[in-house]
KEDOTOR-251515 format. One record per residue: residue in three letters; x, y, z of N, C-alpha, C in turn. Coordinates in Angstrom, 1 decimal, padded with zeros to 4 digits. Example, Ala and Ser with C-alpha at 12.3 -4.5 7.8 and 13.67 -1.06 7.14 Angstrom:
<nodes>
<node ALA <013.2 -005.7 007.8> <012.3 -004.5 007.8> <013.2 -003.3 007.8>>;
<node SER <012.8 -002.2 007.1> <013.7 -001.1 007.1> <012.9 000.0 007.9>>;
</nodes>
This chain:
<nodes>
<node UNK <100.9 126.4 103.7> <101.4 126.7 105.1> <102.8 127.1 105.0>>;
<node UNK <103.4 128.2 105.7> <104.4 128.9 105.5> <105.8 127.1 106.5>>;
<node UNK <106.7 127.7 105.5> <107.5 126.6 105.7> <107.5 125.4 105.6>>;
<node UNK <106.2 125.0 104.8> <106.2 123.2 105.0> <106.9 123.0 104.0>>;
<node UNK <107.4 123.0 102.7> <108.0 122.7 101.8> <109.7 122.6 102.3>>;
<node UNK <110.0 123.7 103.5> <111.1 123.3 104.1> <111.1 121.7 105.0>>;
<node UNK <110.0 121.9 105.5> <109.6 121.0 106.6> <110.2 119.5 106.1>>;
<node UNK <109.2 119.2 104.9> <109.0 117.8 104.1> <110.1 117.5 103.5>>;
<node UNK <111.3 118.8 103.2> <112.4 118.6 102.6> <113.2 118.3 103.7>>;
<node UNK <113.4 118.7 105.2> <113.8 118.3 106.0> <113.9 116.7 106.2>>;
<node UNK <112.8 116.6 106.2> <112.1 115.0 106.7> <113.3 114.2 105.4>>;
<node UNK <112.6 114.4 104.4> <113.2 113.8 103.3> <114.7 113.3 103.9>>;
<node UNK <115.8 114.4 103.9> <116.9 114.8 103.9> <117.3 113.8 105.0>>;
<node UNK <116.6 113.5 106.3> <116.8 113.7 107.2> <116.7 111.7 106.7>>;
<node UNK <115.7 111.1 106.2> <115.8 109.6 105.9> <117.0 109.8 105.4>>;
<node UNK <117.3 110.4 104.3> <118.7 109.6 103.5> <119.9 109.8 104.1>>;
<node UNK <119.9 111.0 105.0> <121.5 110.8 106.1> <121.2 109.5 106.9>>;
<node UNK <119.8 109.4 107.2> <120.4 108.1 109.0> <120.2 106.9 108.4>>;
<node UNK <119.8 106.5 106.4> <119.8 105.2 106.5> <121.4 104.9 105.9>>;
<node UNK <121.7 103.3 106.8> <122.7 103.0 106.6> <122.6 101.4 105.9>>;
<node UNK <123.6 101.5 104.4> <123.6 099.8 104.0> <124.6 099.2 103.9>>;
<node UNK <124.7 097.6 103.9> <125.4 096.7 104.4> <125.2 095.8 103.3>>;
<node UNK <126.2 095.1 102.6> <126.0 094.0 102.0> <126.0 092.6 103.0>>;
<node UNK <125.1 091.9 102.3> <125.2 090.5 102.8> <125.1 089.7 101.7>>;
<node UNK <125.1 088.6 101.6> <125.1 087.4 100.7> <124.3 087.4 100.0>>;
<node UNK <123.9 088.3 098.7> <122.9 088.5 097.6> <121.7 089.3 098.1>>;
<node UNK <121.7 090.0 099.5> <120.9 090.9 099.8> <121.6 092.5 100.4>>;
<node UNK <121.1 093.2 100.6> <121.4 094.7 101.2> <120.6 094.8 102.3>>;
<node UNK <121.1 094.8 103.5> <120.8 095.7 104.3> <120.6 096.7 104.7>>;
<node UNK <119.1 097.2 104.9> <118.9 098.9 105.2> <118.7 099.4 106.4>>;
<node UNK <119.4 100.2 107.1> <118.8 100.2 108.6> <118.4 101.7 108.4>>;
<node UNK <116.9 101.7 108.8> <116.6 103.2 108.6> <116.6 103.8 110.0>>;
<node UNK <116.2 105.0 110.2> <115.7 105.7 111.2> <115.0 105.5 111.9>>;
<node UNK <113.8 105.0 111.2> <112.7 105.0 112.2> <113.1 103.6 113.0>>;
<node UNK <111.9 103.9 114.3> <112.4 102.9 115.9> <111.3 102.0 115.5>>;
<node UNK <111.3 100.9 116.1> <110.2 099.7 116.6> <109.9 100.3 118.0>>;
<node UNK <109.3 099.3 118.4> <108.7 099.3 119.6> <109.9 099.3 120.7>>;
<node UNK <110.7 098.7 120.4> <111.7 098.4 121.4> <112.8 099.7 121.1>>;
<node UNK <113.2 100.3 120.4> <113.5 101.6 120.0> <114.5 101.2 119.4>>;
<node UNK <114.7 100.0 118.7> <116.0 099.8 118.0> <115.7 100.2 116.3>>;
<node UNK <116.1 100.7 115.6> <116.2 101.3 114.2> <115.5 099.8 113.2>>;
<node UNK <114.7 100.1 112.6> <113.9 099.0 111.6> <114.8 099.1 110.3>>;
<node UNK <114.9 097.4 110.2> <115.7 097.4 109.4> <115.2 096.5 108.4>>;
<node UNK <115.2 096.7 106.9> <114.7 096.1 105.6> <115.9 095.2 105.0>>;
<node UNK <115.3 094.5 103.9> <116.1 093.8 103.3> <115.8 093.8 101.6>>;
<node UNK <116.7 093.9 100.8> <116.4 094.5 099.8> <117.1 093.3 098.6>>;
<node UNK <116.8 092.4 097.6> <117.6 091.7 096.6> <117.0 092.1 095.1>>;
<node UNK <118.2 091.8 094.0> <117.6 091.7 092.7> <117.0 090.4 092.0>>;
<node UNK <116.0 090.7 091.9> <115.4 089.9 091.3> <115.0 090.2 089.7>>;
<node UNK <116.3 089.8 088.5> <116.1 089.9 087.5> <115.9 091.4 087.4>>;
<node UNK <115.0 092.2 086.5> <115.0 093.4 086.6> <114.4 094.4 087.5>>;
<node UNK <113.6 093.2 088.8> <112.9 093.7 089.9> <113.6 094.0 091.2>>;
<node UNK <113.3 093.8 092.5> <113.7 094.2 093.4> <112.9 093.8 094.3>>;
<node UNK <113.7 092.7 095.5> <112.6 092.2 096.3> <112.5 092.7 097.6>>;
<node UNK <112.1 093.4 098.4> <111.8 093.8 099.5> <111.4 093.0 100.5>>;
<node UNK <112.0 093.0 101.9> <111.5 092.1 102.9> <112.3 092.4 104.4>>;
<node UNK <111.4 092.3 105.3> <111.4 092.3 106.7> <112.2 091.2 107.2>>;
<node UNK <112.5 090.3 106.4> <113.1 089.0 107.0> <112.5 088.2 108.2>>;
<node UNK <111.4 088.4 108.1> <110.0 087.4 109.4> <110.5 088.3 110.5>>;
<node UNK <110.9 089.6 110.7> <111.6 090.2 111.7> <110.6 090.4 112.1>>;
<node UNK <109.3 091.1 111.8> <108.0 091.8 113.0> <107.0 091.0 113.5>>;
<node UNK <107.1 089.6 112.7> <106.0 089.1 112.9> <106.7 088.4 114.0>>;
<node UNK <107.6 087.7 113.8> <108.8 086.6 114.9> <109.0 087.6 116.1>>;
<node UNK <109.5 088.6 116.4> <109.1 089.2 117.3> <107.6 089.5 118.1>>;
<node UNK <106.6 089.4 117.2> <105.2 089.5 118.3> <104.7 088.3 118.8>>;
<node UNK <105.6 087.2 118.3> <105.5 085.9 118.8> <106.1 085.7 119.9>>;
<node UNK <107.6 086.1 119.7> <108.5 085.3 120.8> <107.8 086.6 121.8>>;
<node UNK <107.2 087.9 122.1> <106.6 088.6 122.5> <105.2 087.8 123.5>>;
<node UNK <105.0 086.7 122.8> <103.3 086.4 123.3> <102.3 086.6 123.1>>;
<node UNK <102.6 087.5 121.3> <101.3 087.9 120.4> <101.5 087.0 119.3>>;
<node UNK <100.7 085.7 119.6> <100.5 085.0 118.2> <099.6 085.4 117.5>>;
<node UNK <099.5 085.2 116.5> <098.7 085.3 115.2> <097.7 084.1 114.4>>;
<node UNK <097.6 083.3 115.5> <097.0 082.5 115.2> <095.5 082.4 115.4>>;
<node UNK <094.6 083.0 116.0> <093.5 083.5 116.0> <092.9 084.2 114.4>>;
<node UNK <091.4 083.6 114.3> <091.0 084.2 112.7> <090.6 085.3 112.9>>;
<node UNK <090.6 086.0 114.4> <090.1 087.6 114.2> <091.6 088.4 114.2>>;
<node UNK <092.8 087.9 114.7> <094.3 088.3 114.7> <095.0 088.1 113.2>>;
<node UNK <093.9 086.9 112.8> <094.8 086.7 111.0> <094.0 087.7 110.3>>;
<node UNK <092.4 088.1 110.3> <091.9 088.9 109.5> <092.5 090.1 109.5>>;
<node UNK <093.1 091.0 110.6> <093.2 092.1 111.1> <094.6 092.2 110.6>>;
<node UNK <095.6 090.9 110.3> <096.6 091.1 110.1> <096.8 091.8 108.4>>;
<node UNK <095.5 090.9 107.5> <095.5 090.8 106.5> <095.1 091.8 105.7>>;
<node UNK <094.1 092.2 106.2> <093.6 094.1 106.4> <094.3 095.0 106.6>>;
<node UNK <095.2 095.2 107.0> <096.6 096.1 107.9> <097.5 096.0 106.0>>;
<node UNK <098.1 094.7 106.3> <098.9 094.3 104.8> <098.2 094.5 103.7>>;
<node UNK <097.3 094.6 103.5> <096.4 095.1 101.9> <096.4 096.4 102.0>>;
<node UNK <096.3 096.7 103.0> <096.1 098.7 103.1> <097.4 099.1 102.2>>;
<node UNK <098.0 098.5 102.5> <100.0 098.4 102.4> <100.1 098.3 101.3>>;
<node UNK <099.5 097.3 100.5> <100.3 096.5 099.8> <101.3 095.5 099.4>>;
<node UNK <101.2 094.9 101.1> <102.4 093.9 101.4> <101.6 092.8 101.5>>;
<node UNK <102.6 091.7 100.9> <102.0 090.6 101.2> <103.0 089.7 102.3>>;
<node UNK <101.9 088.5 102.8> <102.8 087.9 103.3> <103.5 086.7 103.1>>;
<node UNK <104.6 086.0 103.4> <104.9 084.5 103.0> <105.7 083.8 104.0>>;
<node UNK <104.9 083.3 104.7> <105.7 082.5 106.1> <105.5 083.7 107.2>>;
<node UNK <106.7 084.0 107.4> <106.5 084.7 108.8> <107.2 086.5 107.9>>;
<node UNK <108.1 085.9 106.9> <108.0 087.2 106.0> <107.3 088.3 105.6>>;
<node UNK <107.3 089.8 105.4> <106.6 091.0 104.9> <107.4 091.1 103.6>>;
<node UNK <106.9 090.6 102.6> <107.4 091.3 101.2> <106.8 092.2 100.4>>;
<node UNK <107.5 093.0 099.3> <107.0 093.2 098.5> <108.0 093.8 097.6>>;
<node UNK <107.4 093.3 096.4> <108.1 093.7 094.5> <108.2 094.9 094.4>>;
<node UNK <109.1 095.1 093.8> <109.4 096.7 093.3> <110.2 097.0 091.8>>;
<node UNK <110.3 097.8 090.9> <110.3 098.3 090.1> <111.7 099.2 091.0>>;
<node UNK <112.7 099.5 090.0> <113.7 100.4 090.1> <112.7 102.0 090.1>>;
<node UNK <112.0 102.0 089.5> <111.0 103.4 089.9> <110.1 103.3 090.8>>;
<node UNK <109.7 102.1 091.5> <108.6 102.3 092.4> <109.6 101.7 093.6>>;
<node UNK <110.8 102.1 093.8> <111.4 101.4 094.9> <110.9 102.1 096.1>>;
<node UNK <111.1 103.7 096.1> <110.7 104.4 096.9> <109.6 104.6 097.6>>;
<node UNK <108.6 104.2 096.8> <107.2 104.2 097.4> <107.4 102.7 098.3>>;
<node UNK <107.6 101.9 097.7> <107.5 100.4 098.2> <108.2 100.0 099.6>>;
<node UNK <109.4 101.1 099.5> <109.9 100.9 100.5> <109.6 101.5 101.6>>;
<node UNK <108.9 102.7 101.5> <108.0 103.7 102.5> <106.4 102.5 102.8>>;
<node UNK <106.1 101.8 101.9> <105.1 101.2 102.5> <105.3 099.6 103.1>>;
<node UNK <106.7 099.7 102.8> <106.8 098.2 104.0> <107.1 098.8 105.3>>;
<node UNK <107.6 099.8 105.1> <108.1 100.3 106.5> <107.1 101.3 107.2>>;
<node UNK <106.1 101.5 106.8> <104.7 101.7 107.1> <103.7 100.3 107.6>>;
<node UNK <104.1 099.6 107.2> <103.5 098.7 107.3> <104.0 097.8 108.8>>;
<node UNK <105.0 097.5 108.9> <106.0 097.0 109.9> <105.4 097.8 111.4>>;
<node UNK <105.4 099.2 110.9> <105.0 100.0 111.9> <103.5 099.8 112.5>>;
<node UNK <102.5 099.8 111.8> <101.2 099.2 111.7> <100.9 098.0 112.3>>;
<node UNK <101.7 096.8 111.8> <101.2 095.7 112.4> <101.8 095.6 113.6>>;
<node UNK <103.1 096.3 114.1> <103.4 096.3 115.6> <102.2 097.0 116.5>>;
<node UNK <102.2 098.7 115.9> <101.0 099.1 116.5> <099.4 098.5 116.9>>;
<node UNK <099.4 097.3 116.1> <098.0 096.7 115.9> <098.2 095.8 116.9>>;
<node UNK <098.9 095.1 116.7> <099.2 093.7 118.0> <099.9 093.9 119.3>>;
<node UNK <100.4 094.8 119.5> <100.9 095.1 120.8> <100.1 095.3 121.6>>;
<node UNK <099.7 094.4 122.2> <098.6 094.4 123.7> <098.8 094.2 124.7>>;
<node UNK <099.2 095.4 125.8> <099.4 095.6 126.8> <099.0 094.4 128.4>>;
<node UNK <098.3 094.0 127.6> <097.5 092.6 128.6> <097.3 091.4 127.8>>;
<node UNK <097.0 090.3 127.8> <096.9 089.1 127.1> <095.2 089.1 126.8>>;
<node UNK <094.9 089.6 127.6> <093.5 089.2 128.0> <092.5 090.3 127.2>>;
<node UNK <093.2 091.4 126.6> <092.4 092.4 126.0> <091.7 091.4 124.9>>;
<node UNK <090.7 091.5 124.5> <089.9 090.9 123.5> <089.8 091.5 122.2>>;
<node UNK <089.7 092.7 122.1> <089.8 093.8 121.6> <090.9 094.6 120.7>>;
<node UNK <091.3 094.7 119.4> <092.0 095.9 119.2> <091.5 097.1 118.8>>;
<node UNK <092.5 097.8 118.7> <092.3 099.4 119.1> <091.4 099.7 118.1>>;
<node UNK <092.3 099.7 116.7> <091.9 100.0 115.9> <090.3 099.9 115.5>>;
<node UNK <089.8 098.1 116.1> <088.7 097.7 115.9> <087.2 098.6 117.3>>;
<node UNK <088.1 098.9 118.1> <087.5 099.2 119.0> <086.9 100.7 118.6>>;
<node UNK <087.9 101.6 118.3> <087.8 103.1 117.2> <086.5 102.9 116.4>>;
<node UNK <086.5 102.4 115.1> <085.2 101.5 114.6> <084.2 101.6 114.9>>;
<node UNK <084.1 100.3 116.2> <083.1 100.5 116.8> <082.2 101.3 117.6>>;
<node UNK <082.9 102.5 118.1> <083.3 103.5 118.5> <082.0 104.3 117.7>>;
<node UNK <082.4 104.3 116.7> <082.1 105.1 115.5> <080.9 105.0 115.8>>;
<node UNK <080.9 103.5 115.0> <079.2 102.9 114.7> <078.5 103.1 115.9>>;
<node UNK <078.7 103.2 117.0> <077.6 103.1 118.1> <077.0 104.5 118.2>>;
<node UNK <078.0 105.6 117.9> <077.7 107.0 118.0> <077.0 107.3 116.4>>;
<node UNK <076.7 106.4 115.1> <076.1 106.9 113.9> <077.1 107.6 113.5>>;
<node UNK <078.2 107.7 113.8> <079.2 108.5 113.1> <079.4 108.0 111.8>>;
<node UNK <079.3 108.6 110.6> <079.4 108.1 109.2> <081.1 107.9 108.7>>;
<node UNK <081.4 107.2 108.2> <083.1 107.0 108.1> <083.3 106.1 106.9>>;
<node UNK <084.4 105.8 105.7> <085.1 105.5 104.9> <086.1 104.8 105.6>>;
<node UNK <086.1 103.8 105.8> <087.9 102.9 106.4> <088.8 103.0 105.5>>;
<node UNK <089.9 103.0 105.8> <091.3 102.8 105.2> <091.5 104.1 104.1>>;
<node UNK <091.1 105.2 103.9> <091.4 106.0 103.0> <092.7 106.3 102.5>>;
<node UNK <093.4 106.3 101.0> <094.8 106.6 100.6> <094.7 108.0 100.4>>;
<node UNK <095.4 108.7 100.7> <095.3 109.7 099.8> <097.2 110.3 099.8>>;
<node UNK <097.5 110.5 098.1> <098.8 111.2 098.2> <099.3 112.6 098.5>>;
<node UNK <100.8 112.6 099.3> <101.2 113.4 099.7> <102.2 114.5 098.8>>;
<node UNK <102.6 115.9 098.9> <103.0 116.7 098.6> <104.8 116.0 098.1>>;
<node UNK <105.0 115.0 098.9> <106.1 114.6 098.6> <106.4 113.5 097.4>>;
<node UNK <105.4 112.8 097.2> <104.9 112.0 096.5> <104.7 110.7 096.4>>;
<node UNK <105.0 110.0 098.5> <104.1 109.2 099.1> <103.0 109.0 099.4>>;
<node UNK <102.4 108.2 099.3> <101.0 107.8 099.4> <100.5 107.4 100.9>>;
<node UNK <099.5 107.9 101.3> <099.5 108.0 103.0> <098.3 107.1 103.1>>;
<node UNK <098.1 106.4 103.9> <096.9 105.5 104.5> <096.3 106.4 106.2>>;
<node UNK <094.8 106.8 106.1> <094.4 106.8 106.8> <093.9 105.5 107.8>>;
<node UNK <093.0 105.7 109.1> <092.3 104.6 109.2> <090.7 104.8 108.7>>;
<node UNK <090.5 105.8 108.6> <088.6 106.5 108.8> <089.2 108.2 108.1>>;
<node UNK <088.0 108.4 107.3> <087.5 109.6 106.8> <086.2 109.7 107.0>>;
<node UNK <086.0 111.1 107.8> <084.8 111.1 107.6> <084.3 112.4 106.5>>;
<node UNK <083.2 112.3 105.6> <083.2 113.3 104.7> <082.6 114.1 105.2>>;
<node UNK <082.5 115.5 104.4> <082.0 117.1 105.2> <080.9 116.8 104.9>>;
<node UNK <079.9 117.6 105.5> <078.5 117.3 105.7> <078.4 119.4 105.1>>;
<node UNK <077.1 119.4 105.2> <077.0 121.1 105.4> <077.4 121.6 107.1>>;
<node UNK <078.1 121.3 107.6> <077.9 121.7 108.8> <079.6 121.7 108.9>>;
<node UNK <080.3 120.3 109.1> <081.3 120.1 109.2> <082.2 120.1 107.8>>;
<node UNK <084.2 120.1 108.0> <084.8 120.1 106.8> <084.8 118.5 107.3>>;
<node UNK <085.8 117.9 106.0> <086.4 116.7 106.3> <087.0 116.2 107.4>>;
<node UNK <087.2 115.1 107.9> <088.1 114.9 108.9> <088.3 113.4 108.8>>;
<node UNK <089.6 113.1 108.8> <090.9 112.3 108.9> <090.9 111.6 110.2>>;
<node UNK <090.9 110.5 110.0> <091.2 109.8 111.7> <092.4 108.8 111.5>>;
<node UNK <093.2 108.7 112.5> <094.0 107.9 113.1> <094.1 107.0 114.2>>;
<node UNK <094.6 106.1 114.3> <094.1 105.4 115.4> <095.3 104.6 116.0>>;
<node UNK <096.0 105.2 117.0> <097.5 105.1 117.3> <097.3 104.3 119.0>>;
<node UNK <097.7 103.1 118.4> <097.6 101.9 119.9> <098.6 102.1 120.5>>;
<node UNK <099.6 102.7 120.2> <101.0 102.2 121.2> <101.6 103.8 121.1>>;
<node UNK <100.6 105.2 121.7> <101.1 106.2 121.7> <102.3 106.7 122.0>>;
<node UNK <103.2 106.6 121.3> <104.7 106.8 121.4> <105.0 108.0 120.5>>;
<node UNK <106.5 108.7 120.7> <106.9 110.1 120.1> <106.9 109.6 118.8>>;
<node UNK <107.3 108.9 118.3> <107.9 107.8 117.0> <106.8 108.2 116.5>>;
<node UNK <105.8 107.1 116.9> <104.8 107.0 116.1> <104.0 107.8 115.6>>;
<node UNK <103.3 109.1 116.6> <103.2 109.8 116.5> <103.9 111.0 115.7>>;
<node UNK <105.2 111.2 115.5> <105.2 112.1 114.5> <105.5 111.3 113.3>>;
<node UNK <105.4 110.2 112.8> <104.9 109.0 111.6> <103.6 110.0 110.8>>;
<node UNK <102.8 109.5 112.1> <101.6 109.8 111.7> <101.3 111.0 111.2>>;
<node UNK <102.2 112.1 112.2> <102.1 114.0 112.1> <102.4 113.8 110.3>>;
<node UNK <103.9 113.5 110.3> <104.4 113.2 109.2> <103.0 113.4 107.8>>;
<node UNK <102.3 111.7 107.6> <101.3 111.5 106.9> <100.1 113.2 106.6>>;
<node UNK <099.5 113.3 107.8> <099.2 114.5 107.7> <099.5 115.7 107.1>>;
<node UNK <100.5 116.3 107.8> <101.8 117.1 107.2> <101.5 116.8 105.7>>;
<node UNK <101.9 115.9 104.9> <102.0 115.4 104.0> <100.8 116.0 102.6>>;
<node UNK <099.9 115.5 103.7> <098.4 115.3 102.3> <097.6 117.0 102.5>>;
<node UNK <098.0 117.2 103.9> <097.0 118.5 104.0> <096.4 119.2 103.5>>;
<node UNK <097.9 119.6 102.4> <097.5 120.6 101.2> <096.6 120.5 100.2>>;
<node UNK <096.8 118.7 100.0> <095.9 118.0 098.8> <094.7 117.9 099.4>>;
<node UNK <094.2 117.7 100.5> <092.5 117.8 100.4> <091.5 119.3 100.4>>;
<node UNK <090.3 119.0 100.9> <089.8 120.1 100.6> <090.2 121.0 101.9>>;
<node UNK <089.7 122.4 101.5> <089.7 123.1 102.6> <089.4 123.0 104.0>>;
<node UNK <090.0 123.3 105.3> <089.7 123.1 106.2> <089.5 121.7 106.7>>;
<node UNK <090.0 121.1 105.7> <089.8 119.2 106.5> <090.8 119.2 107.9>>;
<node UNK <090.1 118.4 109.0> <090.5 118.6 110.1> <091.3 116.5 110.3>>;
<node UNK <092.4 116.7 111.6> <092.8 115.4 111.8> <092.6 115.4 112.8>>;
<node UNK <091.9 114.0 113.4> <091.6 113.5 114.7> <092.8 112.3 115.1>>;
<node UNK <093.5 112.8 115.6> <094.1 111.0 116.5> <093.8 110.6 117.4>>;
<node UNK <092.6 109.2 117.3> <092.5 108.4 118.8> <093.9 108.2 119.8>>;
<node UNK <094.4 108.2 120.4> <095.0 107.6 121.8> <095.3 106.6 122.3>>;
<node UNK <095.3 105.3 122.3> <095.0 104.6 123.6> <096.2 104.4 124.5>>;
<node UNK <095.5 105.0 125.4> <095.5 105.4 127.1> <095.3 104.5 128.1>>;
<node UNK <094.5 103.4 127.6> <094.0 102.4 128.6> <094.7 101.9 129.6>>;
<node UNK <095.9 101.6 129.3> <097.0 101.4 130.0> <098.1 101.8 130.2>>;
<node UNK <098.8 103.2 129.3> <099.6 103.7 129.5> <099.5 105.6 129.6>>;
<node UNK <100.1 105.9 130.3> <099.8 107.7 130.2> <100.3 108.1 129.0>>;
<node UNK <099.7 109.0 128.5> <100.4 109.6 126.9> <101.7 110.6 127.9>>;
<node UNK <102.3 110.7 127.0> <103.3 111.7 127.4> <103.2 112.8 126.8>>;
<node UNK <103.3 114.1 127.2> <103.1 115.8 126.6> <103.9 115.8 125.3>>;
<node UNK <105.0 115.1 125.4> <105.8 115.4 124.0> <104.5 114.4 122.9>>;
<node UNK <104.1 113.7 123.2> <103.1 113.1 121.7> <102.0 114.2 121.6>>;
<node UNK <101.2 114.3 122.6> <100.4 115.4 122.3> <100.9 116.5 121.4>>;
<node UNK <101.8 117.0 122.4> <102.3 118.7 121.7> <102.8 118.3 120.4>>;
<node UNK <103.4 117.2 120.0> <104.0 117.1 118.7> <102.9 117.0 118.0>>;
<node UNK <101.8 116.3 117.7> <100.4 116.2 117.0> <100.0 117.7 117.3>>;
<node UNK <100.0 118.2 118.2> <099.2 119.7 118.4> <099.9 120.7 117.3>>;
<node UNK <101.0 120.7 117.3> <102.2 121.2 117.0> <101.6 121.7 115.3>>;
<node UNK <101.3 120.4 114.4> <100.5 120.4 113.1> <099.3 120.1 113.2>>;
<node UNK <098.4 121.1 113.9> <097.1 121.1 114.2> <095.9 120.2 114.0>>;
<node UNK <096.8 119.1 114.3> <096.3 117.7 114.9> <095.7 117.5 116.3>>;
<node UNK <094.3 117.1 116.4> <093.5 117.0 117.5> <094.0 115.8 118.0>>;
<node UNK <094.6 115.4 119.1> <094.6 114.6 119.7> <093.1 113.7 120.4>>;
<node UNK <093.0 112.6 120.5> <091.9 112.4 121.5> <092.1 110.7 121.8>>;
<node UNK <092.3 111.8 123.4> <092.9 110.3 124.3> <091.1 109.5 124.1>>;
<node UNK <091.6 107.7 124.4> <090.5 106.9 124.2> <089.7 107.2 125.3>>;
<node UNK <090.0 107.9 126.9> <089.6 107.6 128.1> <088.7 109.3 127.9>>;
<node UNK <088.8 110.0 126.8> <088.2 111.3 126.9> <087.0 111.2 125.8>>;
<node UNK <086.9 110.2 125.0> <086.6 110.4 123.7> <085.0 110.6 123.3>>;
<node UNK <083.9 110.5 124.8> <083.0 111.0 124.4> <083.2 112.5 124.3>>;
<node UNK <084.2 113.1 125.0> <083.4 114.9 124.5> <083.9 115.5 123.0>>;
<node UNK <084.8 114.6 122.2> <084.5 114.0 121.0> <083.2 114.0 119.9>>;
<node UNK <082.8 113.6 120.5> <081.4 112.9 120.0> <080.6 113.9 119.0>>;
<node UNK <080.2 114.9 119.5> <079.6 116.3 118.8> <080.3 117.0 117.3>>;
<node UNK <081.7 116.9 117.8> <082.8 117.5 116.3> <082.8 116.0 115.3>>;
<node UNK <082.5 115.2 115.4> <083.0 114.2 114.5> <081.3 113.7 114.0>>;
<node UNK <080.5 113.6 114.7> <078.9 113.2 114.1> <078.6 114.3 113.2>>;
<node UNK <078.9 115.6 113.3> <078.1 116.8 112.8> <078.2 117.0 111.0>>;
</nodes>
């Protein structure tokens, strides 16, 4: 695609001007660019450990979905938590997101906690208390009721040399190419070009013509034209949750 190598070098460029670090008492603070939910800049925590490197959230995302009113104490909210973090690679320890790093795998490590941070906010942020349901899980089921055939959690690496997590692949059939799904609970500009981002990313590396679907959920909040148009923008199908049977026909085939 004409200009993406500018594009991804943009992106690049554009992390290493806005993050900013800070010494603290045997750790570094990193405040990057990217927003939380609340739109304040996500911020890591980085120490040496011997010839390693320990990465951590400092119980920041999870302590937040609490004092929020999203505990995690439910076994379908702890499985879902634990699923999310393995996709990652993160583990957890108390209310902490860590994870080890290698002076050469800092960069990956650190794109997948802060992928991750992003995820579990997106997963547990529920609009109502009473929803039963998350998105993610709901997408899924989605699937399965319609026979739609699908692969969860698919990696595949990017042109930059991040490693991108889908939620669902579905493979090309004779009829259809590939197609990529996403499953974005808290449709925001942020997240949404996160996601664009990932795409953007791997496009090149799959096969021809593989297409990207992003679910929506809409349930409770209006998407705004700037998330659309920015997904449309990298010829990313949008698809709000409240539209998603006319759907149905491009993704079974």
């Amino acid at each position: 695609m004409t200009g993406m190598q500018e594009l991804i070098d943009g992106y690049i460029n554009w992390l290493r001007d806005k993050t900013v670090l800070r010494d603290l008492e045997g750790w570094v603070e990193i405040t990057t660019p990217h927003l939380d939910r609340h739109n304040d800049c996500i911020q890591i925590y980085a120490k040496r450990e011997g010839s390693n490197i320990l990465l951590s959230d400092d119980g920041g995302t999870i302590q937040d979905l609490e004092f929020s009113g999203c505990g995690l104490d439910t076994p379908k909210r702890k499985a879902m938590l634990e699923v999310t973090l393995n996709g990652f690679g993160i583990e957890r320890h108390g209310d902490a997101l860590q994870v080890e790093a290698t002076p050469d795998s800092f960069p990956l490590k650190k794109h997948n906690l802060i992928q991750a941070m992003l995820a579990v906010n997106d997963l547990f942020v529920l609009s109502q208390p009473s929803i039963e349901s998350f998105f993610l899980e709901d997408v899924g089921l989605w699937l399965d009721a319609h026979d739609i055939r699908y692969v969860p959690n698919p990696r595949f690496p990017g042109r930059s040399g991040f490693e991108h997590k889908f939620d669902f692949v579905i493979p090309k059939s004779r009829r259809s190419p590939e197609r990529l799904i996403s499953a974005i609970n808290n449709p925001r500009k942020e997240s949404a070009q996160n996601a664009a981002f990932a795409w953007m990313d791997t496009k090149d590396s799959r096969p021809d013509n593989s297409q990207a679907f992003f679910f929506l959920n809409d349930a409770e909040t209006q998407i705004s034209p700037s998330v659309t148009h920015a997904l449309e923008s990298y010829a990313i199908t949008p698809v709000p949750w409240s539209n998603k049977e006319e759907f149905i026909e491009q993704l079974a085939a």
